[in-house]
N, C-alpha and C positions, 0 to 999 in steps of 0.2 A: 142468184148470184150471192157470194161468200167473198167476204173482206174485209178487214179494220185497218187496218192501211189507211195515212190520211187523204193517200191518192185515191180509194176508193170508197170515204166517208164522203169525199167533194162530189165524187160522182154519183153518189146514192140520194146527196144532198139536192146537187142540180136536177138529177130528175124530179123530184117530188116539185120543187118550183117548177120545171119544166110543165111536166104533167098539171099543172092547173089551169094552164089557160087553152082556148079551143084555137090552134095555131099550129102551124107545119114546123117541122121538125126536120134540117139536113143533119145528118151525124156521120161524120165523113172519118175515114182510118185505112189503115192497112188490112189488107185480106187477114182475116182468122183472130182478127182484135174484139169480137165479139158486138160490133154492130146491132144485131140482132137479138142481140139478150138485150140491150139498152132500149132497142124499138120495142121488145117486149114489156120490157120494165114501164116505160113511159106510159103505153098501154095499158097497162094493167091498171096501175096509180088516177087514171085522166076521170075524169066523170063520164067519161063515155065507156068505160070498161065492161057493160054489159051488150057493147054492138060487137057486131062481125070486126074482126083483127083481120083486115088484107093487107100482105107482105108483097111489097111492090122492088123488085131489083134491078137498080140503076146500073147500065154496065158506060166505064166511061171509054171510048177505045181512044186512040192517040197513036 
């Protein structure tokens, strides 16, 4: 991910706090808001970043 925006310094920021602790993560948005780069992100930063990465997708119907 690419940004200096302070809208996405906050987010680059919260991940890295996020990513430290051993705890689930909702990350909820709009289709095509990049979800998935952020679950990636968090991933990658956690201490767990050398286990398996399973990508679990929630669908909500209504």
């Amino acid at each position: 991910m690419v940004g200096n925006t302070p809208a996405m310094r906050q987010i680059f920021e919260t991940i890295t706090q996020v990513a430290k602790w051993d705890t689930s993560v909702l990350i909820r948005g709009e289709s095509g808001t990049g979800k998935e780069l952020i679950a990636g992100a968090i991933a990658y930063h956690s201490p767990r970043a050398n286990q398996p990465y399973i990508k679990l997708n929630c669908l909500r119907l209504t």
